[in-house]
Each structure stands twice: as structure tokens, then as C-alpha cells.
C-alpha positions as CSV (number, residue, x, y, z in Angstrom):
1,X,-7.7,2.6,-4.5
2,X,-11.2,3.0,-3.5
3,X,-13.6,5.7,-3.0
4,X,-16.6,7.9,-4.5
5,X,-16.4,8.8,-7.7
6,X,-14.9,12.6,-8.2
7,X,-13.0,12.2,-5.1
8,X,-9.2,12.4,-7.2
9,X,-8.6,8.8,-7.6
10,X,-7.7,8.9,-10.9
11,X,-5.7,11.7,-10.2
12,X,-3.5,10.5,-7.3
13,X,-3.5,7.3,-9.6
14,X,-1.9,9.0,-11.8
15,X,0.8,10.9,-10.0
16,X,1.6,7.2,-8.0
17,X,2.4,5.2,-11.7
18,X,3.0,8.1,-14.1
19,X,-0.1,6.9,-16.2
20,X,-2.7,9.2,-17.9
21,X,-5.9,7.6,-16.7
22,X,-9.7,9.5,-17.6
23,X,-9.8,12.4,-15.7
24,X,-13.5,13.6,-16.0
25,X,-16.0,15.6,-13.9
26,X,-18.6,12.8,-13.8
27,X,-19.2,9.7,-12.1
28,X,-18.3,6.8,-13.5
29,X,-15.3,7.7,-15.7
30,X,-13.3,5.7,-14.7
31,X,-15.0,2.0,-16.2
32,X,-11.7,-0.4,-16.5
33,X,-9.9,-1.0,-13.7
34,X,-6.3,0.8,-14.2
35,X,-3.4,-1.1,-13.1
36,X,0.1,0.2,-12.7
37,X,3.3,-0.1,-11.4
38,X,4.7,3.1,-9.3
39,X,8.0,3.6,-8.7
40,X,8.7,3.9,-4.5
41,X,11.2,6.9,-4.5
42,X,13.5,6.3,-2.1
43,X,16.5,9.5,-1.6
44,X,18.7,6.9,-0.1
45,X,19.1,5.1,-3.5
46,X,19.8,8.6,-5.2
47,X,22.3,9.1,-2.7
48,X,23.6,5.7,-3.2
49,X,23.9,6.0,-6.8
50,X,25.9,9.7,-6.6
51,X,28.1,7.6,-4.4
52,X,29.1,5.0,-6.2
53,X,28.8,6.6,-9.5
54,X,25.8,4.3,-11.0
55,X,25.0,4.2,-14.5
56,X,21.7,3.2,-13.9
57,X,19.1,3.8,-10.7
58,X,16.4,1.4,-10.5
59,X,13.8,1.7,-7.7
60,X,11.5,-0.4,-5.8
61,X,8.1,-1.2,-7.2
62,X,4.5,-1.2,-5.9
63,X,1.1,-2.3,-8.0
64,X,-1.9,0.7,-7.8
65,X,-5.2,-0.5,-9.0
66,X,-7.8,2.4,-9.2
67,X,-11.3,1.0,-9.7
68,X,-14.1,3.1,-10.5
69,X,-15.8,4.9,-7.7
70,X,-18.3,3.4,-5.6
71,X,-21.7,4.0,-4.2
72,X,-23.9,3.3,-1.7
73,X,-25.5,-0.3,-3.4
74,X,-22.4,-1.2,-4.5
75,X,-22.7,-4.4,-3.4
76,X,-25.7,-5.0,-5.0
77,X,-24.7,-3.6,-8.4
78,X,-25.3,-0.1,-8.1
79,X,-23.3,1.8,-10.3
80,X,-20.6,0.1,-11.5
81,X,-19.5,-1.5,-8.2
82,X,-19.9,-5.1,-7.8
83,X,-17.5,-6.2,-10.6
84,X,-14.9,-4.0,-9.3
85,X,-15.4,-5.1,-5.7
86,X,-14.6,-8.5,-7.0
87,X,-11.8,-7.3,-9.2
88,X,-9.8,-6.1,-6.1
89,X,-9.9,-8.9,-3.3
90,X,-6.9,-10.3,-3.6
91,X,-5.0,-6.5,-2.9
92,X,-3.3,-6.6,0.1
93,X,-4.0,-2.9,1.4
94,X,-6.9,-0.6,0.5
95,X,-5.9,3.2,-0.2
96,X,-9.1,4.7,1.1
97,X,-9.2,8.4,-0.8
98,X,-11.3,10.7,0.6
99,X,-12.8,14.2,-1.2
100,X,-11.7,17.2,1.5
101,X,-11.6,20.1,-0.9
102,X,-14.6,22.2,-2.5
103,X,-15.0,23.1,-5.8
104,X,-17.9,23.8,-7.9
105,X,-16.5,22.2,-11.2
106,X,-16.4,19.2,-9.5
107,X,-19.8,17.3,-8.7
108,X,-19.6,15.6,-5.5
109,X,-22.3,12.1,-6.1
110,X,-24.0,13.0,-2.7
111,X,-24.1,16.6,-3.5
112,X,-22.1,18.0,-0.7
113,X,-18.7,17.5,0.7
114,X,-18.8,15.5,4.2
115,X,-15.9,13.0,4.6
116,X,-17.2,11.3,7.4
117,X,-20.2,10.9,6.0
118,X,-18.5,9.4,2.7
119,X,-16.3,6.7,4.4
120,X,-19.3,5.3,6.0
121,X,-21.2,4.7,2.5
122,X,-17.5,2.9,1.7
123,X,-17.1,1.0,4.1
124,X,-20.6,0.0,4.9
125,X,-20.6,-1.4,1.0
126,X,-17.3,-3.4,1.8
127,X,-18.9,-4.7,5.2
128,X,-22.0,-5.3,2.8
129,X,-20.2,-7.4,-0.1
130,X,-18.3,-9.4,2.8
131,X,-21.9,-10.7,4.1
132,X,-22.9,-11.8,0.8
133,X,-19.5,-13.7,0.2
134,X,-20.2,-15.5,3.6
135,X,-23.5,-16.0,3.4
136,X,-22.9,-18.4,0.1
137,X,-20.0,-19.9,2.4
138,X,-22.1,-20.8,5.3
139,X,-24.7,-22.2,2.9
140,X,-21.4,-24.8,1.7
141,X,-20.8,-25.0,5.0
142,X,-24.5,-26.3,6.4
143,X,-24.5,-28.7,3.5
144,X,-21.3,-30.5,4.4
145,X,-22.0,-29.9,8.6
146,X,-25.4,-32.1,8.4
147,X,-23.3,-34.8,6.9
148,X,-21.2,-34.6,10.3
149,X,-18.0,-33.4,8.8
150,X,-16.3,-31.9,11.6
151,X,-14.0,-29.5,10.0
152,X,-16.9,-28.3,8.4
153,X,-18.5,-27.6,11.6
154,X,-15.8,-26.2,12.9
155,X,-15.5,-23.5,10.1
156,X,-19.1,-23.0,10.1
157,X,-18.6,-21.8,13.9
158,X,-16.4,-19.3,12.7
159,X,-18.1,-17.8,9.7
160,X,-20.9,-17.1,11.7
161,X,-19.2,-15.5,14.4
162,X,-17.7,-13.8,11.5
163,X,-21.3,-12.7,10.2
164,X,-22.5,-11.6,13.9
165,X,-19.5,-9.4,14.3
166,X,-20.1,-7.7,10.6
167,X,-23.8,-7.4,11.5
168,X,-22.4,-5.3,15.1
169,X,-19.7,-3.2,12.6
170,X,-17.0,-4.4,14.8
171,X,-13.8,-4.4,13.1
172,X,-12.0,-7.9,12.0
173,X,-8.8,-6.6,12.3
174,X,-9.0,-5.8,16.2
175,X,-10.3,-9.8,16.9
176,X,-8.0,-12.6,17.7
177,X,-8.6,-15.6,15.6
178,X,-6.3,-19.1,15.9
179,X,-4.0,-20.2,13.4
180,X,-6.7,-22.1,11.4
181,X,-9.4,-19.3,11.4
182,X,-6.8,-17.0,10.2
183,X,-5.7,-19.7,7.3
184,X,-9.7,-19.8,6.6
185,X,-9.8,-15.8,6.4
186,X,-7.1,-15.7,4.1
187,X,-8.9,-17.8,1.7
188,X,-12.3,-15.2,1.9
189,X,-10.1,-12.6,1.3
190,X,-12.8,-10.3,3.7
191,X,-12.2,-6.8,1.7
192,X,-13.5,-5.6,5.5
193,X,-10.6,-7.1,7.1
194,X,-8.0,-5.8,4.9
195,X,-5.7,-2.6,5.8
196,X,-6.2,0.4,5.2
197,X,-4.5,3.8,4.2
198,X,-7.1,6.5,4.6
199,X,-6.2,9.7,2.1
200,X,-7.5,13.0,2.9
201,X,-7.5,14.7,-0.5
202,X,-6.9,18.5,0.3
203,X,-6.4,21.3,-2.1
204,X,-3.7,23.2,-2.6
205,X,-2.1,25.1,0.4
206,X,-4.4,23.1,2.7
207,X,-2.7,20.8,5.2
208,X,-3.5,18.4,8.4
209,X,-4.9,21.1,10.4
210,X,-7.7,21.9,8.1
211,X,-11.1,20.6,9.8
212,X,-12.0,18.4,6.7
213,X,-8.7,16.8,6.6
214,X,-8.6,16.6,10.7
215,X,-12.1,14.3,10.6
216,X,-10.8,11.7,8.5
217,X,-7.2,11.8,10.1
218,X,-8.9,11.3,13.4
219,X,-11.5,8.0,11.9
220,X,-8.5,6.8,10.6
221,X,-6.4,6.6,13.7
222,X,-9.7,5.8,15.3
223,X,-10.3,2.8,13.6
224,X,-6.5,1.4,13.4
225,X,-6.0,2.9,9.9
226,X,-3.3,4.8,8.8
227,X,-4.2,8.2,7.6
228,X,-2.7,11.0,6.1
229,X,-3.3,14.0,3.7
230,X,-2.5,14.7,0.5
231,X,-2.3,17.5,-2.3
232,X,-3.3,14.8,-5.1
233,X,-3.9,17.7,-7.6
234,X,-0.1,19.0,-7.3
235,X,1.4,16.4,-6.7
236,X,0.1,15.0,-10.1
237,X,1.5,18.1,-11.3
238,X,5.0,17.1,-9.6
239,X,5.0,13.5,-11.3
240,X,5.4,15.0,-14.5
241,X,8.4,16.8,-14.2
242,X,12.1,15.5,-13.6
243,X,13.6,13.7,-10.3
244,X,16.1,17.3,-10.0
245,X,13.0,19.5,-10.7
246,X,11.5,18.0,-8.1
247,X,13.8,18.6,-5.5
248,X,14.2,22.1,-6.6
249,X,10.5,22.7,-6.1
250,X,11.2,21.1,-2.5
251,X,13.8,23.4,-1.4
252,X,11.8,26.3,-2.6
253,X,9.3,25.5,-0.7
254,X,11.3,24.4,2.5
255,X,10.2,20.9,2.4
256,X,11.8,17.3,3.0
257,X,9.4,14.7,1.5
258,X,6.5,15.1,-1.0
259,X,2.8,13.2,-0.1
260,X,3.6,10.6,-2.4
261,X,6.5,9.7,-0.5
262,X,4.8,9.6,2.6
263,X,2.2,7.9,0.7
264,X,4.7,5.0,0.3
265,X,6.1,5.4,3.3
266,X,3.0,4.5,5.2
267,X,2.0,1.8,2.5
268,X,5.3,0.0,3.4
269,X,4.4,0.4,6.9
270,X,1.1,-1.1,6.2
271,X,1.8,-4.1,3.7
272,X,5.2,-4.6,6.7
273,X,7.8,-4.2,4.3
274,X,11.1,-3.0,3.6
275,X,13.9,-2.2,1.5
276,X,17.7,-3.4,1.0
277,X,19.8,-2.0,-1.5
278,X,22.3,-3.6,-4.3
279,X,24.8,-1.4,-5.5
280,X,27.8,-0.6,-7.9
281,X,29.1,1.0,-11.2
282,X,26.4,-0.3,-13.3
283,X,23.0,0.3,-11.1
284,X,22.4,0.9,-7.9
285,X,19.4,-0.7,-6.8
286,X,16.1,-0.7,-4.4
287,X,14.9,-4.2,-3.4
288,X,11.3,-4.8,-1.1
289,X,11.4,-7.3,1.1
290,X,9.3,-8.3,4.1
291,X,10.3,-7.0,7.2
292,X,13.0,-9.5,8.9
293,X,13.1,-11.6,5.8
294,X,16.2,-14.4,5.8
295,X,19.2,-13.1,3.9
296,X,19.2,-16.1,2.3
297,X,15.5,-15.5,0.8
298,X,16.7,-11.7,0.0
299,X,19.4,-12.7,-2.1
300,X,16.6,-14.8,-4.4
301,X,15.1,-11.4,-5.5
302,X,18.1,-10.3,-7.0
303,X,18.5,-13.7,-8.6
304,X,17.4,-17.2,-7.9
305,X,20.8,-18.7,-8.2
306,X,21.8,-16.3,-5.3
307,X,19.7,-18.0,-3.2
308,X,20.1,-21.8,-4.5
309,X,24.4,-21.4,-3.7
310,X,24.2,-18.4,-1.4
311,X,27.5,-18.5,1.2
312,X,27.0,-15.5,3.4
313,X,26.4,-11.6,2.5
314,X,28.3,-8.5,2.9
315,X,26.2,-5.8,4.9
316,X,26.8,-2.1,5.9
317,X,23.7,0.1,6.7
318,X,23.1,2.9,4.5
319,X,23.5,5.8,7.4
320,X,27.1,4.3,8.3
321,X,28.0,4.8,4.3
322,X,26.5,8.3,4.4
323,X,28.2,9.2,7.8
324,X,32.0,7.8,6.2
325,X,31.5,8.2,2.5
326,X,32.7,4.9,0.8
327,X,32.7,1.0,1.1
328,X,36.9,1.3,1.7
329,X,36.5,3.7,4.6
330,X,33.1,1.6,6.2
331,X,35.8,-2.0,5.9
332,X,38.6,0.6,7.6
333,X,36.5,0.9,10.9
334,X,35.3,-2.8,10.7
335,X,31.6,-1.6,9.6
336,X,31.1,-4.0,6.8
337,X,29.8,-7.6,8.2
338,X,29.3,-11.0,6.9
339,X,26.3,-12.4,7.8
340,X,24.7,-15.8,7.0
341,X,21.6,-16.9,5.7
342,X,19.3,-16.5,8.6
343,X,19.9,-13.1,9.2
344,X,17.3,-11.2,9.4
345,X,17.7,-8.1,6.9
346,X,17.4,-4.7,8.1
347,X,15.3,-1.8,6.3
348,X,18.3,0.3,4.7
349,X,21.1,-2.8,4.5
350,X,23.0,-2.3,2.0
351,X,23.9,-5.8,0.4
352,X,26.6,-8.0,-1.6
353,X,25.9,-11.8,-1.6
354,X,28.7,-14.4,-2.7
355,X,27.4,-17.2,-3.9
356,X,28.4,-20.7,-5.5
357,X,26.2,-22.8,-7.9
């Protein structure tokens, strides 16, 4: 999670892992990285576990980092930001969080709220962090290309075409690089080229068509980012209470989804993965794989020995058991299959792997 400080990081941080990180209105509060695991809810595994009377429900899991907030010198130190640029280059998404809301209790670091204006201080610092990381890489790089290494001529060639496109503020993620550029990226770990979830902040009541919310919905889409909006303050408040009083506050309010799931929705989207259930008496379960991963390679994140002996895998898709209300009735109309090790599992599969080891 990036962003200015006082924008709600902490906040939404919060609400996404159930901590109870330093709320403050001041820059800076936030001086340790906080790291926690949230809890993707998912209604299909709550319908799953009614169904097949689970004793326990375990959902998926994602990892939230919320560094403190940056500013413009970042990159250079300013504030606290250079140490927690470093801290979060090996993320695989950035959840960009965005101030959209007024209010006078909270100081805003540039004095006035302008969301535009805040994302380009962001991402400028990112773009700004990414030339100093390859500017001490194309130093390396000369060294060893005067010697005549080829390889390290040939990735020379590419760290400076990485550099001139930086330099124009064209985006990383729209280029096409080869197989080896793209192994060579990975290993910068560009914080410039990573994707990212832009959050528009909003009070409460406020929604996408508000004109603060609207600019950063429209960078995002703009610049192949996936935005949306959120009511971090309430939905902070709607982490705290129970998984029925939640709902209940849904109905009342006509709704079918809360931000956060949204929020995880769009992360999933983002990171390309998806879920496969486990279930039964004892615990019905949320698993997240990669999208199209090998059943064989599913069944190892229930257990390793799944994968070492695994035989085949009993499948049925989550909408079928809704739609017919039991495994006996989905194996009546021939909707259970078995599928082998190569097949490619499907977000919603509901899974039972035999196995021999």
C-alpha cells in the first residue's frame, strides 16, 4: 500500500488484516512497515460450508504491507521514504490509495486535496527510485561490457532503453520485451513496472460518480491500472463486527458486496489468480491458485503428498452445487468429473484429489 501520508492507509490497512495499526492525524505515523495477512472473503465458501455442514471455514489469504506515506523526494530520503521504497520491491502489486474526501481534522501534506495532482508526486518518486536502481546497474554493466562480455552488452542495451523510456514517462508495462529482458526485469524488480490497484478513498455516502473519485477512476483506466473506490473509514468500521453482522448491514442497505471485497476481487484480477475450494464435515476450504494452474500442482497446496502420489481429482463447479444442492444429486446428473493432472483448474472448482504415496 502506497501513498501520501493522511490519505487512510492505515485505515484501509486495517480493515483488509483486522490489525490496529497508528491511526494519527500527522505525517509520518506510520514509521514500521505493517505487515499482515487479510482474510479474502469469499460468499461461495460460506455457502459451501452451510452446505456441507463444516465445522470450520477457513478462507483464502493475501499479505498487505502498508509503508509510511511518501513524499515528493522520496527517493532521495525525504521523509521517511527511501527505506520503505526498498522494503516493498519484491510485492507483486501496488495498492495505490488516494485522499478523495475533505476534512479539516485531517492535514492533507500538500495542503489541499487534488488527487491527480497527488498520484503524480507518487508515481514520479517510483519512476525516480527506479533510475537510481539502474543507473548503479548500467555502471556494473559498462564495467563488464569494456571487457567484451557480450551478455553484458546485451543487457546494457536494455537497461538503457529502460532509462530512456523512464526519462519519456512512458509506461513499462505497455512495452514488449523478449523472454530474456523480461527474466532481467524480474530481477530489478522496477517498482514502476509493477501493477497497480488505484483506490479512491471517498467519505461516507460518496460513490464513483463523485468528481474526485471520477479523476482517479479515469487515470487509472487511463494508464492500464485497475481503479476503484472505496469507503475505507466504514468499512474499517465493518471489519470489526461479525461475518452475520455484516450481511445484515448489507441487506439494510440493499447491497451485494462491500469495497473490500471488491478490493480483493480486483487484486485477484491483478496478481491473475484464483480460487478452488476443499470441502467436508470438518472445514470447508478456500485455496489461491494461479489462474490455469495444473491440478496436479493444486493438489500440493493442500498437501505436498497430494501432489507427490496424486491419481486424478474429483471436480464439480461451485454454481452446479448451488443450482442442485448436494454432491449425491451433482454424481445423479453426471456433474461430478475426474480429471487428471494437467487440467487446468477453474476459478470456483470445487475439488477432491485421491492420491497414493
Amino acid at each position: 500500500m502506497i501513498g501520501l501520508p493522511n490519505v487512510g492507509k492505515t485505515t484501509v490497512f486495517n480493515a483488509l488484516v483486522g490489525a490496529r495499526g497508528v491511526v494519527a492525524n500527522y505525517p509520518f505515523s506510520t514509521v514500521e512497515t505493517n505487515v499482515g495477512v487479510s482474510a479474502v472473503y469469499d460468499s461461495r465458501l460460506s455457502q459451501l460450508g452451510k452446505i456441507f455442514r463444516s465445522k470450520k471455514i477457513t478462507p483464502s489469504t493475501l499479505e498487505v504491507r502498508d509503508i509510511a506515506g511518501l513524499v515528493q523526494g522520496a527517493s532521495r530520503g525525504e521523509g521517511l521514504g527511501n527505506q520503505f521504497l526498498a522494503q516493498i520491491r519484491e510485492v507483486d502489486a501496488l495498492l495505490h490509495l488516494v485522499r478523495c474526501f475533505q476534512d479539516p481534522n485531517v492535514v492533507h501534506v500538500i495542503d489541499e486535496v487534488n488527487p491527480l495532482r497527488d498520484i503524480a508526486v507518487i508515481e514520479a518518486e517510483l519512476v525516480f527510485a527506479d533510475l537510481e536502481t539502474l543507473e548503479r546497474r548500467r555502471d556494473r554493466l559498462e564495467r563488464r561490457a569494456k571487457t567484451g562480455e557480450g551478455l553484458a552488452q546485451k543487457e546494457l542495451s536494455l537497461v538503457c532503453r529502460l532509462e530512456e523510456l523512464l526519462n519519456q514517462g512512458v509506461g513499462l508495462s505497455r512495452q514488449n520485451f523478449s523472454l530474456e529482458e523480461s527474466e532481467w526485469l524480474r530481477e530489478y524488480q522496477l517498482l514502476s513496472n509493477k501493477p497497480v490497484i488505484y483506490v479512491a478513498n471517498v467519505p461516507e455516502g460518496v460513490g464513483a460518480d463523485d468528481p474526485l473519485a471520477q479523476s482517479v477512476l479515469t487515470h487509472g483506466a487511463k494508464n492500464g491500472g485497475k481503479p476503484i473506490v472505496l469507503q475505507g473509514q466504514i468499512e474499517a468500521e465493518l471489519a470489526t463486527l461479525n461475518e452475520s453482522d455484516r450481511e445484515e448491514f448489507f441487506m439494510d442497505l440493499g447491497l451485494k458486496e462491500s469495497g473490500l471485497q471488491r478490493l480483493w476481487a480486483t487484486a485477484y484480477e491483478v496478481l491473475g489468480l484464483s480460487t478452488f475450494f476443499t470441502v467436508g464435515e470438518e472445514e470447508a476450504r478456500a485455496w489461491t491458485v494461479t489462474k490455469g494452474m495444473p491440478a496436479q500442482l493444486a493438489a500440493g497446496k493442500v498437501h505436498s503428498d497430494m501432489q507427490r502420489g496424486f491419481i486424478r481429482a474429483e471436480v464439480f463447479a461451485y454454481p452446479d452445487l448451488v443450482k442442485y444442492g448436494s454432491s449425491t444429486a451433482l454424481r445423479e446428473k453426471g456433474l461430478i468429473r475426474l480429471e487428471g493432472r494437467d487440467y487446468a483448474v477453474q476459478d470456483g472448482d470445487v475439488m477432491y484429489f485421491r492420491f497414493n504415496v
